[in-house]
N, C-alpha and C positions, 0 to 999 in steps of 0.2 A: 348618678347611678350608672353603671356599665355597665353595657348589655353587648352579648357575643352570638351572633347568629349566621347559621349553616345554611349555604344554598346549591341548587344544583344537582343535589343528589336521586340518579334514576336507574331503573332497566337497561343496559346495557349489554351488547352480544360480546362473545369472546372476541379477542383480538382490536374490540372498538378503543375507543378515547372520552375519556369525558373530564368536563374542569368544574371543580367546587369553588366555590367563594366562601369569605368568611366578611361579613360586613361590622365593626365593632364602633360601640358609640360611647362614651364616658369615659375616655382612655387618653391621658399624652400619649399616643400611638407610637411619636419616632422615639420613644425611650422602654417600648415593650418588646417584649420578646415573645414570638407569634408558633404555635405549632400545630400538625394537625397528627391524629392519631384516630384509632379508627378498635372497633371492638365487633369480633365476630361472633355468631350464636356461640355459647360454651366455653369462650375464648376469653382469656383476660382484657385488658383494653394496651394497645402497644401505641411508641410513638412511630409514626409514617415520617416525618419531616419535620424538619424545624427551622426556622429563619432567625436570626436575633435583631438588635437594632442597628447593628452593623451591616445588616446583610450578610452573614455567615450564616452558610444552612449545610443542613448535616441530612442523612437520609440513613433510615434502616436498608438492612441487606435486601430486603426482598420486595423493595422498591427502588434500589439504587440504578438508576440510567431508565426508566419506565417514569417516573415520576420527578415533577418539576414544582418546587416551591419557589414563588414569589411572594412579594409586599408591595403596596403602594401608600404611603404614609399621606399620600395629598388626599387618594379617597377612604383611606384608615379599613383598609381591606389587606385579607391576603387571599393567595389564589394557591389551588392545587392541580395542576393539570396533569392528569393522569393520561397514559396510555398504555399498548399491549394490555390490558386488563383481563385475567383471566379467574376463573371462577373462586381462585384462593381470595381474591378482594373482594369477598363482598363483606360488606360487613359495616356496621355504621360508624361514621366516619367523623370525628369531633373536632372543633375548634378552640384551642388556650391559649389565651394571652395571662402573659406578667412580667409586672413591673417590679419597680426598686418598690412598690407601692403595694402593691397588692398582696393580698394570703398567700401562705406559700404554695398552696397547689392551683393557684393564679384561678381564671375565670373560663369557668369552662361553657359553651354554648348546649342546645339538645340536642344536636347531632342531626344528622340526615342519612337518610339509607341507601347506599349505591350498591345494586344487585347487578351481578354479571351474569347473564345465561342465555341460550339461546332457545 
């Protein structure tokens, strides 16, 4: 059974850094393709980042050079480190993985809430 879970996510002041985790368990991990997206009150759910099993990561506009995606396939994680964080990010932040294997709208975790404010 695969399970996809969100960590990390807190209060945070303008201008601060923070990095989310994503821990996944029931996954060939080095053959998944990992991303985080993130959904504001009111707001659709958008993608923030994405990593593939290449290591190719892409980034939305309005995190490109603020925002840093990694993977680590030895502990089947991926990581988000955020910084400059400013009150447009907050909003909850999710973790999907997929494979050649999985449904097509791959395995999504419950999210975690990163609030930025001061």
């Amino acid at each position: 059974q695969v399970h996809v879970v969100e960590l990390g996510g807190e209060l945070v002041q303008p201008g601060g850094s923070l990095t989310l985790s994503c821990a996944t368990t029931g996954l060939i991990f080095h053959l998944t393709d990992m991303g985080w997206y993130r959904q504001a009150p009111g707001k659709q759910r958008e993608l923030v980042a994405d990593i593939d099993r290449g290591e190719t990561t892409h980034y939305s506009d309005t995190v490109k050079g603020r925002f840093t995606i990694s993977r680590s396939n030895v502990k089947e994680m991926v990581f988000l480190q955020m910084t400059s964080l400013h009150s447009e990010d907050t909003a909850v932040y999710y973790c999907n993985a997929k494979t050649p294997f999985s449904p097509p709208e791959g395995y999504w975790g419950r999210g975690t809430q990163v609030t930025v404010s001061s």
